[in-house]
Each structure stands twice: as C-alpha cells, then as structure tokens.
Gaussian input, Z-matrix of N, CA and C with variables (Angstrom, degrees):
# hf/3-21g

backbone

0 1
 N
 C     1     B1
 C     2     B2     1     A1
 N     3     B3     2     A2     1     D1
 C     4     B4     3     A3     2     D2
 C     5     B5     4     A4     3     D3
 N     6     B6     5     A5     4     D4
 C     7     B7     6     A6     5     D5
 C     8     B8     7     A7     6     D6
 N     9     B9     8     A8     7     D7
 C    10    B10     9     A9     8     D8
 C    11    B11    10    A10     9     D9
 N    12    B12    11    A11    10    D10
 C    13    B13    12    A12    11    D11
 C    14    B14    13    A13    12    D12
 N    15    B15    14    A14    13    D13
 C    16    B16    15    A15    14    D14
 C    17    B17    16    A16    15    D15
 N    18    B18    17    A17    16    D16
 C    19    B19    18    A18    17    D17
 C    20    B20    19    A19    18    D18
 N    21    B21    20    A20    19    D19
 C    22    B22    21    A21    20    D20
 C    23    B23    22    A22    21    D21
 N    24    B24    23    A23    22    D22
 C    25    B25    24    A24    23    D23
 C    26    B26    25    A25    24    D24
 N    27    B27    26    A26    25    D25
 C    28    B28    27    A27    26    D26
 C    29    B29    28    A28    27    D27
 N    30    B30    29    A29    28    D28
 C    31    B31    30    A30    29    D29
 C    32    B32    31    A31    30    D30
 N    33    B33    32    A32    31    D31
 C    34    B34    33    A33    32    D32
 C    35    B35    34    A34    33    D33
 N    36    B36    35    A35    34    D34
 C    37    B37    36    A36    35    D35
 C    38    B38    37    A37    36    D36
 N    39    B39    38    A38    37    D37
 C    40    B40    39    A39    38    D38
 C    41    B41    40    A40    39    D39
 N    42    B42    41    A41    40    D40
 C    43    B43    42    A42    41    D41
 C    44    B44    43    A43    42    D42
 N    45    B45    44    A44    43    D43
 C    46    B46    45    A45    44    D44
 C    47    B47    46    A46    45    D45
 N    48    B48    47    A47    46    D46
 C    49    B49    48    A48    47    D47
 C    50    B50    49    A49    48    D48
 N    51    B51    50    A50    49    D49
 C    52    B52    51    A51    50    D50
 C    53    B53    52    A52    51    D51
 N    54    B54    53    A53    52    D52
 C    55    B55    54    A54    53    D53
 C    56    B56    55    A55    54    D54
 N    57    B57    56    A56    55    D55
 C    58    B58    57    A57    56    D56
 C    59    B59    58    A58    57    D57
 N    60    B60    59    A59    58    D58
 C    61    B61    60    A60    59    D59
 C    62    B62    61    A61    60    D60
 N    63    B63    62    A62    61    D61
 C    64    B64    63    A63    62    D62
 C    65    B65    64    A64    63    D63
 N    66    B66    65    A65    64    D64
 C    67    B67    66    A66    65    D65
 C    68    B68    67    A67    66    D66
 N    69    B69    68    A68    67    D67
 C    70    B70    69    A69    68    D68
 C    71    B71    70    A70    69    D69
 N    72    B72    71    A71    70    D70
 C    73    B73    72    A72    71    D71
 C    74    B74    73    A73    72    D72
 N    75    B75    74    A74    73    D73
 C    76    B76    75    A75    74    D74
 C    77    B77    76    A76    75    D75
 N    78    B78    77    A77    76    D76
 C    79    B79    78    A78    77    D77
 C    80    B80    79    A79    78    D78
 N    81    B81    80    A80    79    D79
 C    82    B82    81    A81    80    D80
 C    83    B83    82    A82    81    D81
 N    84    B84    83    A83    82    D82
 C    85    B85    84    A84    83    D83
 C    86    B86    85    A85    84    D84
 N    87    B87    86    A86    85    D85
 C    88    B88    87    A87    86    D86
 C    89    B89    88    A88    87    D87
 N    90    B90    89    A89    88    D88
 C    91    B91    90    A90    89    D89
 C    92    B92    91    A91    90    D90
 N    93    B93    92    A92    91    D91
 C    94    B94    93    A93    92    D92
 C    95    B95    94    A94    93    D93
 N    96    B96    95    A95    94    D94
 C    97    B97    96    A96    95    D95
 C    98    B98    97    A97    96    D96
 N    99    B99    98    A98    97    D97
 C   100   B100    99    A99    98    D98
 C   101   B101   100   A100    99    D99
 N   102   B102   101   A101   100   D100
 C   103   B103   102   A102   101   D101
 C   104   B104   103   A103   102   D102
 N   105   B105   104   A104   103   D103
 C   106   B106   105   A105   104   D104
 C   107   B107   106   A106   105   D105
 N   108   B108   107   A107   106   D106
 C   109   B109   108   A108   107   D107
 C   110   B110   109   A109   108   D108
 N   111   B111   110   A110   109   D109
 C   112   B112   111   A111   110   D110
 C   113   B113   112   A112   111   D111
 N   114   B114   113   A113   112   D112
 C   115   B115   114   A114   113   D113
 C   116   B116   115   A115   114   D114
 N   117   B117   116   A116   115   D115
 C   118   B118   117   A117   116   D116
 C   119   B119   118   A118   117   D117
 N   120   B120   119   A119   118   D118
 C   121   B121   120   A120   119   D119
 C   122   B122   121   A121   120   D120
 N   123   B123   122   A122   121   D121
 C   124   B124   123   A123   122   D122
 C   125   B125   124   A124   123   D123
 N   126   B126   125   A125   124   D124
 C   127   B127   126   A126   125   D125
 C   128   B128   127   A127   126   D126
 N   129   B129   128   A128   127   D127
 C   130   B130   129   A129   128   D128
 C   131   B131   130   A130   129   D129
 N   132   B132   131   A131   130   D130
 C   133   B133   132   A132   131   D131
 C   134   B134   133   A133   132   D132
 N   135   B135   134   A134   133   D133
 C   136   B136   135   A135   134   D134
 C   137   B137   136   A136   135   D135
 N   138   B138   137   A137   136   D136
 C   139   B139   138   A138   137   D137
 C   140   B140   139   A139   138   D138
 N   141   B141   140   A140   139   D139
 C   142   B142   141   A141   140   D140
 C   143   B143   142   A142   141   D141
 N   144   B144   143   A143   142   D142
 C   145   B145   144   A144   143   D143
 C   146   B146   145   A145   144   D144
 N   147   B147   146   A146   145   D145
 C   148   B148   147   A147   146   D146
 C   149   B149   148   A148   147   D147
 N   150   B150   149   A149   148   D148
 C   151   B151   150   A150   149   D149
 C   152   B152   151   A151   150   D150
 N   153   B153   152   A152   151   D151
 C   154   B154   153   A153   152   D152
 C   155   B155   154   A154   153   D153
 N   156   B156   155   A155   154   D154
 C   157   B157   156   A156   155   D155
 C   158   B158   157   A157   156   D156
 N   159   B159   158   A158   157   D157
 C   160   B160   159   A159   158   D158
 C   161   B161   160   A160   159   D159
 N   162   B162   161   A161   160   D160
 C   163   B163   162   A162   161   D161
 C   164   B164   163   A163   162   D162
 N   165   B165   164   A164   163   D163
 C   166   B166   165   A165   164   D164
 C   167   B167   166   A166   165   D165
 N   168   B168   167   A167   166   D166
 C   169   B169   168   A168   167   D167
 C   170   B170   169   A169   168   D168
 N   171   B171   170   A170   169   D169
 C   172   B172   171   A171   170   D170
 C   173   B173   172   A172   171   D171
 N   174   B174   173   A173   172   D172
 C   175   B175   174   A174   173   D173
 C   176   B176   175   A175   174   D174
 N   177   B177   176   A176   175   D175
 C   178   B178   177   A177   176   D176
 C   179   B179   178   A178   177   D177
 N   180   B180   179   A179   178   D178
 C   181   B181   180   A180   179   D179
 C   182   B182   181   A181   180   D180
 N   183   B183   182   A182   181   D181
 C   184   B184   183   A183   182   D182
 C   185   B185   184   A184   183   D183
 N   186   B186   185   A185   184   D184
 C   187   B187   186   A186   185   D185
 C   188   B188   187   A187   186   D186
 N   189   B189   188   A188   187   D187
 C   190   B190   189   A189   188   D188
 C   191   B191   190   A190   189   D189
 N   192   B192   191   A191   190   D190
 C   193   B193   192   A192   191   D191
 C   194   B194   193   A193   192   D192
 N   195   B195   194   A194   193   D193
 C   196   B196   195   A195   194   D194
 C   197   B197   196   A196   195   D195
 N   198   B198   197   A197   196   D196
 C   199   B199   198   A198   197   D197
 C   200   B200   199   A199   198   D198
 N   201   B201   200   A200   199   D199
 C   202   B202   201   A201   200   D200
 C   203   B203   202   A202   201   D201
 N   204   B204   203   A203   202   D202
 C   205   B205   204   A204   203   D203
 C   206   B206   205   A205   204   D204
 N   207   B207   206   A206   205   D205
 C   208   B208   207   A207   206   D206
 C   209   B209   208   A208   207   D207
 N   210   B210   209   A209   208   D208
 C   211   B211   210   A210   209   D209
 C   212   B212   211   A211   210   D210
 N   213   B213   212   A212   211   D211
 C   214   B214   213   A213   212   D212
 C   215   B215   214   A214   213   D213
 N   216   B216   215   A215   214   D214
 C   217   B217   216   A216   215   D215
 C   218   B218   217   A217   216   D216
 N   219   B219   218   A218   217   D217
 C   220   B220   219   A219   218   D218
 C   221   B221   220   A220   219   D219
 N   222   B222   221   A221   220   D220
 C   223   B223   222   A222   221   D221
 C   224   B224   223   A223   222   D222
 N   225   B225   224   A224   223   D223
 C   226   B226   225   A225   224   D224
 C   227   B227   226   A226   225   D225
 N   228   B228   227   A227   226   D226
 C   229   B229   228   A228   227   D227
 C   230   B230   229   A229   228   D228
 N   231   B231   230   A230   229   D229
 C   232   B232   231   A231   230   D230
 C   233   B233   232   A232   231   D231
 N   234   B234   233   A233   232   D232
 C   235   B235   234   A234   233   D233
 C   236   B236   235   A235   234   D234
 N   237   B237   236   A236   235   D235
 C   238   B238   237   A237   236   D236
 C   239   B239   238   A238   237   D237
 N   240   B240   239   A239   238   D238
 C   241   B241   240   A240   239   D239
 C   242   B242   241   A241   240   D240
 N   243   B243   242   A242   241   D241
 C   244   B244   243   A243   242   D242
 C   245   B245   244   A244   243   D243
 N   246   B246   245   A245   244   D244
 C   247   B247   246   A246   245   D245
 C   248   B248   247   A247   246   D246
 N   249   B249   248   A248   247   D247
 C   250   B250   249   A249   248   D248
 C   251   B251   250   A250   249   D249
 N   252   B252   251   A251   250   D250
 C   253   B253   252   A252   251   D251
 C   254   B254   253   A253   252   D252
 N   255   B255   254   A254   253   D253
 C   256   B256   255   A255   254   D254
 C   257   B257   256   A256   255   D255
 N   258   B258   257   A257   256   D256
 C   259   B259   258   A258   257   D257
 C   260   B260   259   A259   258   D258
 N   261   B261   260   A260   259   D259
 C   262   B262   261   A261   260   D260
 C   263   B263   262   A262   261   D261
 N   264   B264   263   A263   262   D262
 C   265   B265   264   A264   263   D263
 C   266   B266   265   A265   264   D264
 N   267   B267   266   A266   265   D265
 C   268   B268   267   A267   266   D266
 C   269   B269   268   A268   267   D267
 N   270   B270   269   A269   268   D268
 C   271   B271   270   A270   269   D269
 C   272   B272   271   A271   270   D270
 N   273   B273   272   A272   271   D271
 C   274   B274   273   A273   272   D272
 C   275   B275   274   A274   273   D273
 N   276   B276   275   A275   274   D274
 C   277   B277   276   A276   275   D275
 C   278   B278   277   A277   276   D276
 N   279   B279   278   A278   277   D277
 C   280   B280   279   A279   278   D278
 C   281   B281   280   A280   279   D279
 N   282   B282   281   A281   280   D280
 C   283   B283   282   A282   281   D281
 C   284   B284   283   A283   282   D282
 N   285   B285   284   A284   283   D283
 C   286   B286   285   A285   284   D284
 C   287   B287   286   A286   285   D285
 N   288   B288   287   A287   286   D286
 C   289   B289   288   A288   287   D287
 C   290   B290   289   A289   288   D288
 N   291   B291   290   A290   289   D289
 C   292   B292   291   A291   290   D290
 C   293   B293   292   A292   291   D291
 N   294   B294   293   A293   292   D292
 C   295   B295   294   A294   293   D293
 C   296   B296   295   A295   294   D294
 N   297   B297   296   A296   295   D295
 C   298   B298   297   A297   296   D296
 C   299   B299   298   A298   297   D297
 N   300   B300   299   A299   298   D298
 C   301   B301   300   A300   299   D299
 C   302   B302   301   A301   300   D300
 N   303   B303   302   A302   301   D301
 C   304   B304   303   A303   302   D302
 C   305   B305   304   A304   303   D303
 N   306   B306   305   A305   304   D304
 C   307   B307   306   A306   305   D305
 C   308   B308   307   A307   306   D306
 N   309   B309   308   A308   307   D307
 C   310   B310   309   A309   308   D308
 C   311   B311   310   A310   309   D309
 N   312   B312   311   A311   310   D310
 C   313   B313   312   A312   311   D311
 C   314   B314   313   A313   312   D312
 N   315   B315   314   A314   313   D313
 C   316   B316   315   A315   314   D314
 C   317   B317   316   A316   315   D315
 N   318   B318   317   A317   316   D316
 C   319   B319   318   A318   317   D317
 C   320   B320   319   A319   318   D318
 N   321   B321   320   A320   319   D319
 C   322   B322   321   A321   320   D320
 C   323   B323   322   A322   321   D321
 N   324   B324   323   A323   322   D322
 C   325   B325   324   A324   323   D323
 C   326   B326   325   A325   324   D324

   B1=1.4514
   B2=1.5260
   B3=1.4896
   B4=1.5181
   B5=1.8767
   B6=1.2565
   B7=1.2924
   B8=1.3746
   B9=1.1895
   B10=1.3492
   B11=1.3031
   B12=1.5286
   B13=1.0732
   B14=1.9215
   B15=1.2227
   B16=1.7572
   B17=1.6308
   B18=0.9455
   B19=1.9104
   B20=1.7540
   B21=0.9038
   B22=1.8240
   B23=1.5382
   B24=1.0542
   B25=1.5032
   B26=1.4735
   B27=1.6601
   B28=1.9895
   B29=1.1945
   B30=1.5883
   B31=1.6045
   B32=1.6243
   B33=1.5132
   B34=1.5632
   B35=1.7257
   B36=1.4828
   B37=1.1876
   B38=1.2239
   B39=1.4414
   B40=1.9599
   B41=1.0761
   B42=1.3514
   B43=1.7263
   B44=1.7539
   B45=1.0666
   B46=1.3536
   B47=1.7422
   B48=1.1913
   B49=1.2296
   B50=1.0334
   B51=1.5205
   B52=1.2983
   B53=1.5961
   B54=1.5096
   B55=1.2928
   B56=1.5135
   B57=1.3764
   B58=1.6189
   B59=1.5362
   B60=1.7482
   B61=1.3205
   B62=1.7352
   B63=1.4040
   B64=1.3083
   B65=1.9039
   B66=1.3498
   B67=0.9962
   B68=1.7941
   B69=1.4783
   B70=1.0155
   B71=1.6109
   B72=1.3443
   B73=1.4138
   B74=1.6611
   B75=1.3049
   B76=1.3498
   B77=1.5129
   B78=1.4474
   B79=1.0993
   B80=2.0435
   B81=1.2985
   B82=1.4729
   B83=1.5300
   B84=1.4822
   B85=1.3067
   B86=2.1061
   B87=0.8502
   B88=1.3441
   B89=1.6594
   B90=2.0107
   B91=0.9587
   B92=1.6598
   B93=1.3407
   B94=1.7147
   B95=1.3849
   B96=1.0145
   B97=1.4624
   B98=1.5327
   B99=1.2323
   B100=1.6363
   B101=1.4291
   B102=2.0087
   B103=1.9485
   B104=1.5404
   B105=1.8018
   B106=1.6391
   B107=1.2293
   B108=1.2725
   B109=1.4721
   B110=1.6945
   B111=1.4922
   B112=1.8326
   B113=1.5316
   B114=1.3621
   B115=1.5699
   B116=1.4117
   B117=1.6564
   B118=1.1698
   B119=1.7950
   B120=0.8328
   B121=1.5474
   B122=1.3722
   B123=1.2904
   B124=1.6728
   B125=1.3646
   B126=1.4261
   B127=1.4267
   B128=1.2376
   B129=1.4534
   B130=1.8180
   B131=1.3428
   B132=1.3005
   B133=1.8549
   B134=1.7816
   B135=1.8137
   B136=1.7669
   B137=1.1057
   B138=1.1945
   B139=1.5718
   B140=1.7274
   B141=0.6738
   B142=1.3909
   B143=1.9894
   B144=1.8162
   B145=1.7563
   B146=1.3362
   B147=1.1520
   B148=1.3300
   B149=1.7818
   B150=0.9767
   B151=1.4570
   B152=1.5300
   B153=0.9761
   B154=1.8138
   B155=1.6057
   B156=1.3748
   B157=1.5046
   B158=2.0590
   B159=0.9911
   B160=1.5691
   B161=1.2750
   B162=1.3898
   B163=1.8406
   B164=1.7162
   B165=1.5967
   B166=1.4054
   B167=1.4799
   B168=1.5565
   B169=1.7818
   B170=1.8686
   B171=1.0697
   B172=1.8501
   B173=1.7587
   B174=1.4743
   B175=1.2851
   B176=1.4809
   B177=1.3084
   B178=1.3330
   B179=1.6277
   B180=1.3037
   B181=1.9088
   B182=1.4695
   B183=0.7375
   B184=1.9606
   B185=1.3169
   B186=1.2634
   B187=1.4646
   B188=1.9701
   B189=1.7046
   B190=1.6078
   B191=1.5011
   B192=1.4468
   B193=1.8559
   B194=1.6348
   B195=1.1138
   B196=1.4435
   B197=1.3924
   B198=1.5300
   B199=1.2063
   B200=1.7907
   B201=1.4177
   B202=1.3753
   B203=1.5093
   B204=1.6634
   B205=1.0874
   B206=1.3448
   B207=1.3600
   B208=1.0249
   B209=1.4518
   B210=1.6963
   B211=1.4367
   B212=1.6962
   B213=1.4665
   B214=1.3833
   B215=1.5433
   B216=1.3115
   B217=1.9997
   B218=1.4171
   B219=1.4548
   B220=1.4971
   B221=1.3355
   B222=1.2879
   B223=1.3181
   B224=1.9370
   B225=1.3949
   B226=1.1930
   B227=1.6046
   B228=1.7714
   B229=1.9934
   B230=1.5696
   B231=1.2484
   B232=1.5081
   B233=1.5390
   B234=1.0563
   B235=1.1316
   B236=1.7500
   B237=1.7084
   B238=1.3796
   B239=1.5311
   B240=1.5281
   B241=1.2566
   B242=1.1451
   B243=1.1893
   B244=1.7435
   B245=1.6896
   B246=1.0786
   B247=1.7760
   B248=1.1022
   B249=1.6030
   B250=1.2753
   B251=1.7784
   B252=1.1701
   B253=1.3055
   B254=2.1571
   B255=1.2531
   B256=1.2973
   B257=1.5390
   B258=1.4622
   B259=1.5133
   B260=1.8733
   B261=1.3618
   B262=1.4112
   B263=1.3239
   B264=1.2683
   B265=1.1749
   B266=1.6704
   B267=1.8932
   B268=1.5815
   B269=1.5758
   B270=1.2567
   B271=1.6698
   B272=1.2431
   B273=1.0120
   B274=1.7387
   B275=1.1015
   B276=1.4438
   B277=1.8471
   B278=1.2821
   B279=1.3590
   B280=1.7863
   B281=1.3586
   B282=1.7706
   B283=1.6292
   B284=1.7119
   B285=1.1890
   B286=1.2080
   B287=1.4549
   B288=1.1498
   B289=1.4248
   B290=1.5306
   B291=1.0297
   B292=1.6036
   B293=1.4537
   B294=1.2881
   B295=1.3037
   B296=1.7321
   B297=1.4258
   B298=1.4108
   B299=1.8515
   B300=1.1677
   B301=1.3011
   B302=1.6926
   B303=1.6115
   B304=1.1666
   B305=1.7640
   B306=1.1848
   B307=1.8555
   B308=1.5309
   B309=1.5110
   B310=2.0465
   B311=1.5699
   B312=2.1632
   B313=1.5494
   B314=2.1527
   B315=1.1945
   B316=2.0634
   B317=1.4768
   B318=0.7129
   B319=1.3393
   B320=1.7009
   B321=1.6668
   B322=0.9608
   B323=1.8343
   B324=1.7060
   B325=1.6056
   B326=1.4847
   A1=111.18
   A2=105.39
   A3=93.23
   A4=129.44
   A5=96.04
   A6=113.47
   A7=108.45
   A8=128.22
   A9=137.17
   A10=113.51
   A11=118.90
   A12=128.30
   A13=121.85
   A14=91.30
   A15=107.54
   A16=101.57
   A17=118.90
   A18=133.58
   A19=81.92
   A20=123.45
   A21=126.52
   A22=93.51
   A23=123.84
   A24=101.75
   A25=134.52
   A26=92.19
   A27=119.22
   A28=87.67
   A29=131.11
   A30=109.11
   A31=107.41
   A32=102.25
   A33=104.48
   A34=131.74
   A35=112.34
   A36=107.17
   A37=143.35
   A38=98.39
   A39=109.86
   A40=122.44
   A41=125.13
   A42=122.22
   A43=111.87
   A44=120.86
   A45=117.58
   A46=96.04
   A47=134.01
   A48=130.31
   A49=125.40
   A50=132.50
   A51=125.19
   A52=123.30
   A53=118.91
   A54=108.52
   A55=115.96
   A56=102.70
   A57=122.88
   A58=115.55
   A59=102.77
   A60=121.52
   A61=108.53
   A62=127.41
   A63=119.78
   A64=98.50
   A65=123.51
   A66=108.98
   A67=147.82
   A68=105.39
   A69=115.40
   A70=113.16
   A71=109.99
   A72=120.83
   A73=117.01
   A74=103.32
   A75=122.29
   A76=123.48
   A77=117.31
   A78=111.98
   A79=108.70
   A80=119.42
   A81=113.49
   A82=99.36
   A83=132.65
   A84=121.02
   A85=73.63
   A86=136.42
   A87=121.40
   A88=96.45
   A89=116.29
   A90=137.58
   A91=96.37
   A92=95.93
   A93=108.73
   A94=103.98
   A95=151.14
   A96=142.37
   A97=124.10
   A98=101.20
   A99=102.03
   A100=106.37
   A101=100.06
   A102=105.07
   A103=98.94
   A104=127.79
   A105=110.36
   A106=114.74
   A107=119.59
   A108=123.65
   A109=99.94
   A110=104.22
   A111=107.17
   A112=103.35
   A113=114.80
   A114=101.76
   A115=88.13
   A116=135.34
   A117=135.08
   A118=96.50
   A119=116.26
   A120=104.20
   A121=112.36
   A122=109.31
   A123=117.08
   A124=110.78
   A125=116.71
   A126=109.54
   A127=111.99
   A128=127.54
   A129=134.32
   A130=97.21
   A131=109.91
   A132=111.85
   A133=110.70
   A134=83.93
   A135=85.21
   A136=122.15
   A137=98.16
   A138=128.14
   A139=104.63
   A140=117.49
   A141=136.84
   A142=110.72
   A143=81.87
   A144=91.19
   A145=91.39
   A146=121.30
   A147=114.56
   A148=98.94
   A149=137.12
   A150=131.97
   A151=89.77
   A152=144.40
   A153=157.54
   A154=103.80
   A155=121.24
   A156=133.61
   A157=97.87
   A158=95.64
   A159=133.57
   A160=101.58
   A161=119.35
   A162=129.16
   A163=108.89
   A164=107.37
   A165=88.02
   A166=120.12
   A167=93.48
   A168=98.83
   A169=120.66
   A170=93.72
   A171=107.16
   A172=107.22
   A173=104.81
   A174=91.12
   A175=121.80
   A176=113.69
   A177=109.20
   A178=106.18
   A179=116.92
   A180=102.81
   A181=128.64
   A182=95.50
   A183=108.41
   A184=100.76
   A185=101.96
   A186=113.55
   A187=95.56
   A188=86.27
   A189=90.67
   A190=135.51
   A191=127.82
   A192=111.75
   A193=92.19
   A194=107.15
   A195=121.12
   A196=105.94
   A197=136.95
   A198=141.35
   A199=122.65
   A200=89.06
   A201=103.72
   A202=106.44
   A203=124.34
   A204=122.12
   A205=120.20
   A206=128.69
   A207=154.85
   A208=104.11
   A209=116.46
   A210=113.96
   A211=90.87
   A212=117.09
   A213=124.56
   A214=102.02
   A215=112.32
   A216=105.02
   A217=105.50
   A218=98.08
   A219=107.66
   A220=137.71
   A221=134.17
   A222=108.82
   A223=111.06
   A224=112.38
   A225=119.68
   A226=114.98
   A227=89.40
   A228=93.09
   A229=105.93
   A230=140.75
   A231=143.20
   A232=115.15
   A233=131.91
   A234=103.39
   A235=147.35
   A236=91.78
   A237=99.05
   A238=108.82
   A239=102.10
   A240=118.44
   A241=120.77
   A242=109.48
   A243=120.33
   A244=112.71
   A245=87.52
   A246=116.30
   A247=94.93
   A248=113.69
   A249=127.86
   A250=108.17
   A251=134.97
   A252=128.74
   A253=72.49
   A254=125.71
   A255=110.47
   A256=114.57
   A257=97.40
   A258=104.03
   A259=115.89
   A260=96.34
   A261=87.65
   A262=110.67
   A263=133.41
   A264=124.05
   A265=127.04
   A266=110.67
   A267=111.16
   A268=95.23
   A269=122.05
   A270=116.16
   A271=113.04
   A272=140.15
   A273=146.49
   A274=110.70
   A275=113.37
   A276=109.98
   A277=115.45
   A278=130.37
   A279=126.97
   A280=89.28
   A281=119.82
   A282=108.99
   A283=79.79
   A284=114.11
   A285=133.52
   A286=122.08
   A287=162.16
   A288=156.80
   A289=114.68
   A290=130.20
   A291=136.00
   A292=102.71
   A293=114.09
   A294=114.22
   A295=127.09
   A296=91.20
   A297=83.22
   A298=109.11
   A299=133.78
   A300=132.63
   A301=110.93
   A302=110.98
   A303=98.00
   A304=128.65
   A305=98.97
   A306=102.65
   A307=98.30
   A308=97.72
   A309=91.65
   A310=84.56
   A311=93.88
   A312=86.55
   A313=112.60
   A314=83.41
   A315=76.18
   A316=113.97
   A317=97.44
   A318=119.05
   A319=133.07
   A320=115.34
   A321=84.86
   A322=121.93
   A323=84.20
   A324=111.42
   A325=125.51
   D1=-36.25
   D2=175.14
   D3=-77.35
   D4=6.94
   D5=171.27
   D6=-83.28
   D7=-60.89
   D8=162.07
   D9=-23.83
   D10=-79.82
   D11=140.48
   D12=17.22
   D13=-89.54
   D14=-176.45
   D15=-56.63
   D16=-39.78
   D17=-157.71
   D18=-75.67
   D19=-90.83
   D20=168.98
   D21=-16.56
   D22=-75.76
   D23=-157.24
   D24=-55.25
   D25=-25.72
   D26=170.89
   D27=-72.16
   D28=-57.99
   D29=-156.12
   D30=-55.97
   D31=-62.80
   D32=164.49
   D33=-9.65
   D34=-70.83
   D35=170.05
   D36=-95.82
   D37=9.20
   D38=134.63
   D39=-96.30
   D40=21.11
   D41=-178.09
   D42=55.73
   D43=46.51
   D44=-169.88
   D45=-130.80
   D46=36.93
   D47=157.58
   D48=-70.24
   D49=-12.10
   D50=152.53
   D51=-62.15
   D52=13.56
   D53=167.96
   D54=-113.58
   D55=47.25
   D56=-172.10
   D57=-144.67
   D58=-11.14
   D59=-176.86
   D60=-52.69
   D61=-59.03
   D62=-171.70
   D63=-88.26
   D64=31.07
   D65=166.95
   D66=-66.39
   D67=-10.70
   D68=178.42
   D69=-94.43
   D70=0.89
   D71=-175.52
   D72=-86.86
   D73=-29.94
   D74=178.19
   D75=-72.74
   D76=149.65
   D77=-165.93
   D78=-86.70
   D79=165.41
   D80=-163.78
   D81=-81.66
   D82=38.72
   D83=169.81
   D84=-123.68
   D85=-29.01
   D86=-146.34
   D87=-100.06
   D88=-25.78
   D89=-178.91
   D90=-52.16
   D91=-67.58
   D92=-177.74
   D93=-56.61
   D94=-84.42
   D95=178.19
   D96=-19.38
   D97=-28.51
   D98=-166.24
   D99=-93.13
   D100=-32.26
   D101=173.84
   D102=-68.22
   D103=-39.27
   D104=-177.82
   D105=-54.82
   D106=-37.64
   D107=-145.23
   D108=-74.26
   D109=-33.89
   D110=-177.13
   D111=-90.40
   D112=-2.44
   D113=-175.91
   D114=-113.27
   D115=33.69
   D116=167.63
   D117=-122.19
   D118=-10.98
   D119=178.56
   D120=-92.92
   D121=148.84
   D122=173.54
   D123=-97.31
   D124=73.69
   D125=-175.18
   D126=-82.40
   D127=35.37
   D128=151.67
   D129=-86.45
   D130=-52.13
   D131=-171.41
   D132=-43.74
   D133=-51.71
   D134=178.48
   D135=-40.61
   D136=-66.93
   D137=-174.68
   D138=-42.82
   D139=-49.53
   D140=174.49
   D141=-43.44
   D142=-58.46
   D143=-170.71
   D144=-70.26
   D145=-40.21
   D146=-149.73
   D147=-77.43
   D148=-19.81
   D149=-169.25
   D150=-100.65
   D151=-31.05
   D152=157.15
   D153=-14.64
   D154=105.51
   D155=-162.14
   D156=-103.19
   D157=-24.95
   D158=155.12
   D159=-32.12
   D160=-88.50
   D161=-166.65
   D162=-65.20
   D163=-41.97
   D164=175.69
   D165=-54.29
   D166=-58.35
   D167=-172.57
   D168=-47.07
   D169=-32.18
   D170=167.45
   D171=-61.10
   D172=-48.24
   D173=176.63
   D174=-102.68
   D175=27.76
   D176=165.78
   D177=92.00
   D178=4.79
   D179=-157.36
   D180=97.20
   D181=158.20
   D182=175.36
   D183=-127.60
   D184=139.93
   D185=-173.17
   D186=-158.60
   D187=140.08
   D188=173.39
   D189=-61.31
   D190=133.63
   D191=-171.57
   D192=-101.14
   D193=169.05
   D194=157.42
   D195=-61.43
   D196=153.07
   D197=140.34
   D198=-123.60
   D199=178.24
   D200=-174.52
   D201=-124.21
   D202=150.32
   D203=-179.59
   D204=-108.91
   D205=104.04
   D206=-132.46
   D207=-67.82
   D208=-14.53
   D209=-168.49
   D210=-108.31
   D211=20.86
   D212=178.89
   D213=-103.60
   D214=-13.47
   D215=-166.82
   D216=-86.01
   D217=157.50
   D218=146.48
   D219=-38.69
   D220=154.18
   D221=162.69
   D222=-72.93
   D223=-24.44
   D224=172.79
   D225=-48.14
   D226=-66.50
   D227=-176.39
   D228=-71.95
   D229=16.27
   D230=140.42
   D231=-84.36
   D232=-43.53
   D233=154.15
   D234=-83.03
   D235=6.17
   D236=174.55
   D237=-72.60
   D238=-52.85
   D239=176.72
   D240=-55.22
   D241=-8.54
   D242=175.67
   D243=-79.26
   D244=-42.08
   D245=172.72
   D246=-44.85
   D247=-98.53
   D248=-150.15
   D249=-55.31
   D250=-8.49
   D251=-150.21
   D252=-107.63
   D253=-43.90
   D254=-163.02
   D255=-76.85
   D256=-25.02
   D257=170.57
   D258=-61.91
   D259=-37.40
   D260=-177.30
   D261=-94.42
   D262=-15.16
   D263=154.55
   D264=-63.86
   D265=-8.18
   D266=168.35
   D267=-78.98
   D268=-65.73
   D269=-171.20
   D270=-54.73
   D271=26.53
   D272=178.15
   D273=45.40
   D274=52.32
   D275=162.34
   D276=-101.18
   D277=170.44
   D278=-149.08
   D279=-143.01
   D280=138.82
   D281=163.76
   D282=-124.65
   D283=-175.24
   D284=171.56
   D285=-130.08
   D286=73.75
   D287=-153.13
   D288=-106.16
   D289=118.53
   D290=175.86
   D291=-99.30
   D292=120.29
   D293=151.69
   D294=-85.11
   D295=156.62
   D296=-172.13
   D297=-119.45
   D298=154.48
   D299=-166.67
   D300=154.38
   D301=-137.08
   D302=178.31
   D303=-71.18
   D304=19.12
   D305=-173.08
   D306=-77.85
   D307=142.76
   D308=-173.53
   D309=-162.04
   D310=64.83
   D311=168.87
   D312=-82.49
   D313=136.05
   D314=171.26
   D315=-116.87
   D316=124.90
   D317=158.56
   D318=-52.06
   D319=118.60
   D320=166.13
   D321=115.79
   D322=-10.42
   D323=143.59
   D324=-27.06

C-alpha cells in the first residue's frame, strides 16, 4: 500500500491521476504492475523533455500527419503496415506517434 501510496503522489503532481482511475478493477498481480510501472518512470525527465525547445528544433518541429483508423483496414493493409513499420524499425529508423484522447498530460507542475 505504501507503494500505491508514493505512485498517487507522482501522479498527483503531474496531474496524471487518471492513470489509477480503473484501478480498483484490476486484479492484485496487475494492481502491482501498474503501481511499478509509474514508480519506474521519471516523469521530471519527461517533463523536462517535453518542455525542451531543444528536441523540437533538432527535429525540425512537430507538425500534424494525416491518419488512418485502424478499425478501417484490411486485414491485408494491417499486415502490410505491419511489414513496413518492422522493416523500418530493422534499419534503425524512428517515427514518433502521439495519440490523442483521454491523455491530459500537463505540464508544468
């Protein structure tokens, strides 16, 4: 419990307590996994990269792509796309993708 505990208090002062919301639903092997997993992140570091004016300019900007909705494909163009994402992940190329929805990280804690 006092793990729990500590994990609440990080979520707290990044405003990220909604990632504790279905916590009582979970079973106590998944309970424990989910308190390691946030008491394994450095969400100063994030916080850090993420306010970092630094990484954009290195990468040129962020800018919005078109997408596709994944419950729209083929089973074909899912596994093409399956393809191409492993191929470029063998030649060491990097994409980055943010989803957007209930995530409401803030910044700035």
């Amino acid at each position: 419990m006092a793990e729990y505990k500590r994990a609440m208090e990080i979520l707290e002062k990044y405003e990220q307590e909604h990632l504790l919301t279905n916590y009582e639903k979970l079973s106590e092997m998944d309970k424990e996994k989910l308190v390691n997993q946030i008491l394994s992140v450095d969400f100063e570091q994030v916080d850090d990269l993420f306010n970092s004016r630094e990484i954009v300019a290195e990468i040129g900007g962020i800018e919005p792509i078109s997408y596709i909705d994944k419950s729209e494909l083929s089973e074909d163009d899912l596994e093409k796309y399956n393809t191409i994402g492993i191929d470029k992940i063998k030649s060491g190329k990097l994409a980055v993708v943010t989803m957007a929805g209930r995530t409401r990280y803030k910044i700035g804690a």
